[in-house]
C-alpha positions in Angstrom: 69.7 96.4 116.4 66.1 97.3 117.2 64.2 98.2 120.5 61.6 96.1 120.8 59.1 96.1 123.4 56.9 92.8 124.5 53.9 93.6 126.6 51.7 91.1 128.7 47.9 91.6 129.5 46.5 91.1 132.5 43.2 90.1 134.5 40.6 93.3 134.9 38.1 91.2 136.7 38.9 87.6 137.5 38.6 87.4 141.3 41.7 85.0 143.0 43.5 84.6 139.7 47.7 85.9 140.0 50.0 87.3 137.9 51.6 84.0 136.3 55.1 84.8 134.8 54.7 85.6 131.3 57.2 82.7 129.9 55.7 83.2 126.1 57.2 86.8 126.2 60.2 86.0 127.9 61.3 82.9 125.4 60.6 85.4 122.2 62.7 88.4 124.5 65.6 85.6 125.1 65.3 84.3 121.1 65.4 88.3 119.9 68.7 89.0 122.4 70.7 86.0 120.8 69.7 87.7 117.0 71.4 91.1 118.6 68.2 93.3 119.9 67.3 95.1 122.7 64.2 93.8 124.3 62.0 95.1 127.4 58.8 93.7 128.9 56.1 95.4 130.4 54.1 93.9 132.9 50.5 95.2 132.9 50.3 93.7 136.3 47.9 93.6 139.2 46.3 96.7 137.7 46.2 97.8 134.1 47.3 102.0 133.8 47.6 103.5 130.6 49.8 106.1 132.0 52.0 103.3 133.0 52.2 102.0 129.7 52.3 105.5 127.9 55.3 106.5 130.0 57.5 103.2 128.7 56.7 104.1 125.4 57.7 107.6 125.5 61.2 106.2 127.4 62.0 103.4 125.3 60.9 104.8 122.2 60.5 101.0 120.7 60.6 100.0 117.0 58.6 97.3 117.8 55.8 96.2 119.9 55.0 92.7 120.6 51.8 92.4 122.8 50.7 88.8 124.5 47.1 87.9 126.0 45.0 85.1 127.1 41.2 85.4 126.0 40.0 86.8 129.2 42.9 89.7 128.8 41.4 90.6 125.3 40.0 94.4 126.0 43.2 95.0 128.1 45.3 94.0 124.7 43.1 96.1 122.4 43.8 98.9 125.0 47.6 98.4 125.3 47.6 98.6 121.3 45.5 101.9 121.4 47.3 104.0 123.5 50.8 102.6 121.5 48.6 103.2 118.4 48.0 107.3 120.1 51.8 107.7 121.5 53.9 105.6 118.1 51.9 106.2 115.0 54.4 104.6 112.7 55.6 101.5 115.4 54.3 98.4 113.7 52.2 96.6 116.2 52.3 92.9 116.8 49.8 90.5 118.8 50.3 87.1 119.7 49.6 84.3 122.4 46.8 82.2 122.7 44.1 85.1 122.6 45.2 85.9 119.0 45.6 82.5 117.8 42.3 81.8 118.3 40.9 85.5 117.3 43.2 86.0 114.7 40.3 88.1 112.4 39.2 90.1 115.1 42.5 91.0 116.3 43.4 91.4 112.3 40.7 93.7 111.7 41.5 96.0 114.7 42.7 99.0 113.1 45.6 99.3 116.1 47.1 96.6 115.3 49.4 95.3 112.0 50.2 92.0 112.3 48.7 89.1 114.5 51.7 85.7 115.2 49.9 82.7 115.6 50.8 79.5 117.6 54.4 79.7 118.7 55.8 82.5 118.6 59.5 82.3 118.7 60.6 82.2 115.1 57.4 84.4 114.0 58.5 87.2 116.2 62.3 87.0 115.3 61.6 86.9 111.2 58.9 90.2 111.9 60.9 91.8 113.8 64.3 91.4 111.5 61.7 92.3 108.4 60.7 95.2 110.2 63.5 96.9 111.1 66.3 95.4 108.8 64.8 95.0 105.4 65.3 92.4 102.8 62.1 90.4 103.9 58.8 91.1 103.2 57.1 91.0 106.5 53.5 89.4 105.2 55.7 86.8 103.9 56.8 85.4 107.3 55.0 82.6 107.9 52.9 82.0 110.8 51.3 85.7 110.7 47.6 87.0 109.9 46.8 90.7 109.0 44.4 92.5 107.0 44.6 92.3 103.5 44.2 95.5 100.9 40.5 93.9 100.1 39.1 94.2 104.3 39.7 90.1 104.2 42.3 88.5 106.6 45.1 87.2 105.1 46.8 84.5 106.4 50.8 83.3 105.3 52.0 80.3 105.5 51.7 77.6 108.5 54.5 78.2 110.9 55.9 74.4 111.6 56.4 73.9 114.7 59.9 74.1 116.3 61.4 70.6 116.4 64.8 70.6 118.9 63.0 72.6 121.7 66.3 72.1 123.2 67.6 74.3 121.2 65.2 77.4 122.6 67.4 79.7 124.8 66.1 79.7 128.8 63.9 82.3 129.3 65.0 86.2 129.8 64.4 86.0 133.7 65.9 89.0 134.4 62.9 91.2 133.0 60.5 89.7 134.9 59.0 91.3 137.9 59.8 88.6 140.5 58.6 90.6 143.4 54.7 90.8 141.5 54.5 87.5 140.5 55.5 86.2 144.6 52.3 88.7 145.7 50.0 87.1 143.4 48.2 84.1 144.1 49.7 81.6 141.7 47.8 78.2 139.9 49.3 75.6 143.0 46.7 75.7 146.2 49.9 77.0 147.5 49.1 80.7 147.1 51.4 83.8 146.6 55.3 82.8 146.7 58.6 83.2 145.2 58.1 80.7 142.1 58.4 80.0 138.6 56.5 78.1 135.8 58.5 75.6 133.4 57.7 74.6 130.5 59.3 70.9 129.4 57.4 69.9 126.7 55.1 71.1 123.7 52.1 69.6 122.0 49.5 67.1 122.9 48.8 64.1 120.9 45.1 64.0 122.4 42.3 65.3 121.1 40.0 66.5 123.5 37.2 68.8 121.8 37.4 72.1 124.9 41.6 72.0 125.4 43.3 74.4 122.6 45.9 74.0 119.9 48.1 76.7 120.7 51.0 74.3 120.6 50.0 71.6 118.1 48.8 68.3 118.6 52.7 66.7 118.1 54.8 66.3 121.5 58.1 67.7 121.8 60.0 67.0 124.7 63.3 68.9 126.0 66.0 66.7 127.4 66.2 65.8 131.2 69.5 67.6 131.0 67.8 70.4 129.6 64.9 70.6 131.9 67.3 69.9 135.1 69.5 72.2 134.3 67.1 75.3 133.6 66.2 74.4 137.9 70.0 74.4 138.4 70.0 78.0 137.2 67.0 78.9 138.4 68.3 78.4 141.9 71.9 79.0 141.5 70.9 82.7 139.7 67.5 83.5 141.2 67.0 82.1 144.4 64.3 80.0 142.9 63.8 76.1 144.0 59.7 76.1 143.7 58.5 75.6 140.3 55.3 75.3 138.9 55.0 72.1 135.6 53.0 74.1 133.2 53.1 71.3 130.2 50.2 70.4 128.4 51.2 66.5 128.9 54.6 66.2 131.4 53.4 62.3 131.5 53.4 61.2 128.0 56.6 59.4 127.4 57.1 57.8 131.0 60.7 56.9 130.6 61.3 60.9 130.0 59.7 61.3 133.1 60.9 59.3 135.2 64.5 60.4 134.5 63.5 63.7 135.3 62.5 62.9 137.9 65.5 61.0 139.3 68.0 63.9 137.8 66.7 66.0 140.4 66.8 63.5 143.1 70.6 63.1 142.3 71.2 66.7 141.8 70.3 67.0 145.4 68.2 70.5 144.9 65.9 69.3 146.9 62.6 71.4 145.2 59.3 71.7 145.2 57.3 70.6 142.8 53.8 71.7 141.4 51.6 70.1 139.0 48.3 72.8 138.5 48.0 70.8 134.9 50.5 68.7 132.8 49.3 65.1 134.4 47.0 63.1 132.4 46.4 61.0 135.8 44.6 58.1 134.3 48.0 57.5 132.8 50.4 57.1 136.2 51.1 54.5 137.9 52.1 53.9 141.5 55.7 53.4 140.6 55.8 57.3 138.8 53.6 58.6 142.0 56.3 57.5 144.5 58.8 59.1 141.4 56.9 62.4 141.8 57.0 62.5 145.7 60.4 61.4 145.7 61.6 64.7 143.6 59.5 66.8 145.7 56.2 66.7 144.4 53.9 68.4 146.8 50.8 69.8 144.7 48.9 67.8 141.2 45.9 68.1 139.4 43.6 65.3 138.3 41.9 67.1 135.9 38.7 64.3 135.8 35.9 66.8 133.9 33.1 63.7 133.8 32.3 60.5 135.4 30.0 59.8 132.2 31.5 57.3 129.8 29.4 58.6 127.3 30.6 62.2 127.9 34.0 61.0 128.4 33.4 59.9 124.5 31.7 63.0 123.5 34.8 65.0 124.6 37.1 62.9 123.3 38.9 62.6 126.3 38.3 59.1 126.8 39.7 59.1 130.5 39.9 55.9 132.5 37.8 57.3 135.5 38.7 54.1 137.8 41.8 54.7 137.6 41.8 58.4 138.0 40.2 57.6 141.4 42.8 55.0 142.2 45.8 57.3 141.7 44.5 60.2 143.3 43.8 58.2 146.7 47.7 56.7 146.0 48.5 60.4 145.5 47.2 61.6 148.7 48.7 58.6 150.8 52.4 59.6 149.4 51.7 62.9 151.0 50.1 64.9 148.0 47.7 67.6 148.4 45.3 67.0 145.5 43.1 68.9 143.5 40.6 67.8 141.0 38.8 69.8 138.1 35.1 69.0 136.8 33.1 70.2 134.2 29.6 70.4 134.3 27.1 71.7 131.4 28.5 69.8 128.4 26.5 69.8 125.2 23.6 67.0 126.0 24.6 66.5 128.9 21.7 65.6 131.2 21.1 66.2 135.3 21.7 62.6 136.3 24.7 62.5 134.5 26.4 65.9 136.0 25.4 64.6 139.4 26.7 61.6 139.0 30.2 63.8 138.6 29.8 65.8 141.5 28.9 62.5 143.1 32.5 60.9 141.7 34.1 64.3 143.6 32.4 64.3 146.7 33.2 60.7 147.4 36.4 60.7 146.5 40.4 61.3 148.4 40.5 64.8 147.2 41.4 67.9 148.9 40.0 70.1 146.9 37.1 70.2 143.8 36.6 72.7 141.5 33.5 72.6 139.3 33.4 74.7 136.8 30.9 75.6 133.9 31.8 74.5 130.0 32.2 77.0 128.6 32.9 77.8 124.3 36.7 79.3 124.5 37.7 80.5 120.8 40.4 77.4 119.1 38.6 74.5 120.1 36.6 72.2 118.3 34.0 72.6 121.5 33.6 76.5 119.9 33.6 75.2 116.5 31.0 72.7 117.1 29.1 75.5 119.0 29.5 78.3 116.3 28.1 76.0 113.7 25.0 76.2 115.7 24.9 79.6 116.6 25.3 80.3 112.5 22.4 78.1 112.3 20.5 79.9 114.5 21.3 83.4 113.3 22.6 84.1 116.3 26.1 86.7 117.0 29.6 85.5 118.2 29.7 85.1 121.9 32.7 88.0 122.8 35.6 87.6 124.9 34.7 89.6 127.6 31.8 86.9 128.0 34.5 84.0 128.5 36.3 83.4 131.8 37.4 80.2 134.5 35.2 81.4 137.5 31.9 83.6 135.7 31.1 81.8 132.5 27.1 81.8 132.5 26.6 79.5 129.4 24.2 76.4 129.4 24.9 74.5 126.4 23.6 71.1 128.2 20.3 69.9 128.7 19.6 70.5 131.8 17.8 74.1 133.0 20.0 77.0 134.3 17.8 76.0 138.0 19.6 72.6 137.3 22.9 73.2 136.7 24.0 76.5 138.2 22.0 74.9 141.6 24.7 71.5 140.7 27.2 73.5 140.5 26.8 75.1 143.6 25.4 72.3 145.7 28.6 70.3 144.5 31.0 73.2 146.2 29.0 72.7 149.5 28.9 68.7 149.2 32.5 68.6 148.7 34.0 71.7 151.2 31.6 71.5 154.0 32.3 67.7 155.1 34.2 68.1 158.1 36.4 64.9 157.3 37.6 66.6 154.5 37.9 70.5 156.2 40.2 68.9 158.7 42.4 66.7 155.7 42.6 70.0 154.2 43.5 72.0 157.4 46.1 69.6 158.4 47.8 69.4 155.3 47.8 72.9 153.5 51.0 74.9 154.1 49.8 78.2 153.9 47.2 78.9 156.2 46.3 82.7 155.3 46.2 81.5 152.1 43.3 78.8 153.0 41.5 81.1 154.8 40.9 83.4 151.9 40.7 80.5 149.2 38.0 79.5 151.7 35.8 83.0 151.5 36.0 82.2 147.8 35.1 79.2 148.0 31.9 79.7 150.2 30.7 82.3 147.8 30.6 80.1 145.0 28.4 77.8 147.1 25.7 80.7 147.6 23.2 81.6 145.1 23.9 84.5 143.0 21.1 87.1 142.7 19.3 87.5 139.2 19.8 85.0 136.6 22.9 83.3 135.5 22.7 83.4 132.0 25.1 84.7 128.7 23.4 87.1 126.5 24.2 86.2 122.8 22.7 88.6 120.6 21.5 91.5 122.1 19.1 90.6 124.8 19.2 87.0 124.0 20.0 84.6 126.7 20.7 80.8 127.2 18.5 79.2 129.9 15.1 78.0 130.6 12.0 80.7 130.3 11.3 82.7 133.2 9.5 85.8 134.5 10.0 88.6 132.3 11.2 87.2 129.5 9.6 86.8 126.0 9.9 83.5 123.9 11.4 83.9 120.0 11.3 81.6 117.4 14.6 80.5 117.2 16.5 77.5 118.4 17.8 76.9 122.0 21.4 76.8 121.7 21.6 74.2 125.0 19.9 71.5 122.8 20.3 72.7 119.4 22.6 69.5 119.0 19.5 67.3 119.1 16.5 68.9 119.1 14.6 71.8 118.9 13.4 74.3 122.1 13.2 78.4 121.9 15.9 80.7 122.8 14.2 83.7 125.1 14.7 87.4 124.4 14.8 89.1 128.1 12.0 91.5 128.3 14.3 95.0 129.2 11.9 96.2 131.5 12.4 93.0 133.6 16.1 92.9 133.2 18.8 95.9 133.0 21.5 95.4 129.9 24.5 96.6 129.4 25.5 96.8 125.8 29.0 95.7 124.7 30.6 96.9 121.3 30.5 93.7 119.3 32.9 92.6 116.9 32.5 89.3 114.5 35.6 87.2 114.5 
């Protein structure tokens, strides 16, 4: 039996996001107690402290440590490995989760850590760990794993196929979780801070849309009603919990699926509240599954909309059927949903008239809330693919993932001029929040009113201009965005219409402009 130790990043700087329950580390702790190990989590929680972490380490004295992050939790990671780096010399460090599957050479060649598990991690982490520890089994033979080769090159082992019978995937290891963080932490539902937990019921996503990730393949695997209505059975029976949060990338893909769900738990009598922050692809409900959803409990979805133009729509990939998005979100609303819808504005090409007439499509529609955020590059995405091809072309560095995020990104990879789209953006947040209709739909039907007040300071702050300019810096001092004062044209191309046609990239003038310098580090 080994001691192993899983550790989940958090947030340094991402204002209003929570501590979401780490369910990647708590399906590998649950897979590696069936095999026979013992198995901790630490929670970096609301605030990252070494001394924390250092402390667990010198306790538990692990043989293994298993660390999981998002993009935007990247330098906390690299931290966490250091200091287990400093305190276990000779413990075998692991990575995984979406941040290493898309960084998998960066993370390979960070000297503090051995071995980076890619996509799912279930089986990857069970097979290291047992090679670790046990014997018998070369560990750079497991497949699914990156790490750096004898020769400075990453090496990558075989593809990891993708676990078939998700049924057959034990329920998560509530019991290290940190209950009490995650219901002080404002969650992904407009809800706000409560006693909750996500659920995962499917994998995959046949779609193909060029910004959304890969983590869990492109083939959707579906747990069994019985599975998925059980899991809430013990939730509530063991832990008090009846609110859950649908996490899948696609819950609506195989509507029969989902509508017995749904029923299961109308029969089971549980009587829960349901939460959709993703996992609809809205275009593809009906009236009949609406009524389904509110019937089980559905309070909170997502129509996650990103364009009104066609032509974007086809760009993405996406292909959404924006007429009927529009129709079920207002047959959403009358069932008694509170409804939120996502935009993106600042795709590649993407011209002024055609982002306004998305913030138009929001503004007008049933709504509750809009959130409009930037495009921006995230690492595992043909959108970054398509974007480093040009940034190679234009001997330009790797954007880093510090520079990534939901609520700061400062790219402009569109047409339009930073004046134009950071001024949509925020004229969109006023259109949509400050018509009084809508302030009082909202008012009357949001359940936690503290909570509203203080999504509502964030939300007017968004609506302000920010001071300086809005704008990623690329390669030293270069920065995306129309020329302004103090800053010095170069000869290169402007990555915001590099897809079509030529315009310069600026270098900021450093007497106009204060920079901070970021270690950078080529994935």
């Amino acid at each position: 039996m080994a001691r192993v130790l899983l550790a989940k990043a958090r947030f340094l700087n991402e204002a209003g996001m929570g501590a979401v329950a780490p369910l990647g580390a708590l399906y590998i702790a649950a897979v590696l107690r069936e095999a026979g190990h013992d198995v901790r989590l630490f929670d970096a929680g609301e605030l990252w402290q070494p001394e924390t972490f250092r402390e667990t380490l010198r306790v538990f004295r692990p043989h293994v440590v298993g660390i999981s992050a998002i993009t935007i939790e990247a330098r906390v990671m690299e931290h966490m490995a250091r200091v287990c780096r400093e305190e276990l010399p000779e413990v075998p460090i692991i990575v995984g989760g979406p941040h290493a599957t898309a960084y998998p050479h960066r993370c390979a060649r960070n000297p503090d850590i051995d071995y980076v598990a890619l996509g799912e991690g279930e089986l990857t982490a069970l097979e290291l760990v047992e090679a670790l520890t046990r014997g018998g089994l070369d560990p750079r033979s497991v497949a699914g794993v990156a790490y750096l080769g004898g020769d400075g090159q990453t090496v990558f082992t075989a593809p990891r196929e993708p676990i078939t019978d998700v049924d057959s995937i034990p329920f998560p290891a509530w019991d290290l979780m940190d209950f009490e963080l995650q219901a002080r932490t404002r969650s992904m539902s407009s809800v706000g801070s409560r006693r909750h937990m996500l659920l995962f019921t499917s994998r995959g996503c046949p779609f193909k849309c060029i910004y959304c990730h890969e983590v869990q393949g492109k083939k959707f695997r579906a747990r069994s009603p019985e599975n998925v209505v059980r899991e809430m059975h013990e939730l509530k029976t063991r832990w008090g919990i009846n609110d859950f949060e649908i996490v899948d990338d696609i819950f609506n893909f195989d509507r029969a699926r989902m509508i017995e769900i749904l029923d299961r738990i109308v029969v089971s009598k549980q009587e829960p509240a349901l939460h959709f922050p993703n996992a609809l692809r809205t275009d593809m409900l009906d009236e009949g599954q609406i009524k389904a959803l509110r019937r089980a409990g559905t309070f909170f979805l997502c129509a996650a909309v990103e364009t009104a133009s066609p032509r974007l729509q086809k760009l993405i990939k996406k292909h959404l059927k924006v007429d009927k998005v529009e129709e079920n979100i207002r047959l959403a609303v009358r069932e008694g949903m509170y409804v939120r819808g996502f935009f993106m504005l600042g795709f590649p090409t993407e011209t002024f008239e055609e982002a306004r007439t998305t913030v138009d499509l929001a503004v007008r529609s049933a709504l509750h809330e809009a959130l409009f955020f930037i495009v921006t590059p995230f690492a595992g995405t043909a959108l970054y693919e398509l974007y480093q091809e040009t940034m190679r072309e234009r001997g330009l560095l790797n954007i880093e993932p510090e520079d990534t995020g939901y609520h700061h990104a400062d790219y402009n990879l569109s047409a339009m001029s930073d004046a134009e789209l950071f001024g949509l953006q925020r004229s969109g947040f006023r259109r949509f929040f400050l018509n009084p209709g809508r302030a009082l739909r909202i008012a009357a039907r949001h359940p936690a009113k503290l909570e509203l007040m203080r999504y509502g300071l964030i939300t007017l702050f968004k609506m302000l201009p920010h001071p300086g300019a809005r704008r990623a810096r690329v390669s030293g001092g270069t920065t995306i965005g129309p020329v302004g004062a103090g800053e010095q044209e170069s000869p290169r191309i402007h990555l915001a219409t590099g897809w079509d046609a030529a315009e310069p990239v600026r270098r900021m003038d450093r007497r106009g402009r204060k920079t901070t310098a970021v270690p950078a580090v080529a994935n």
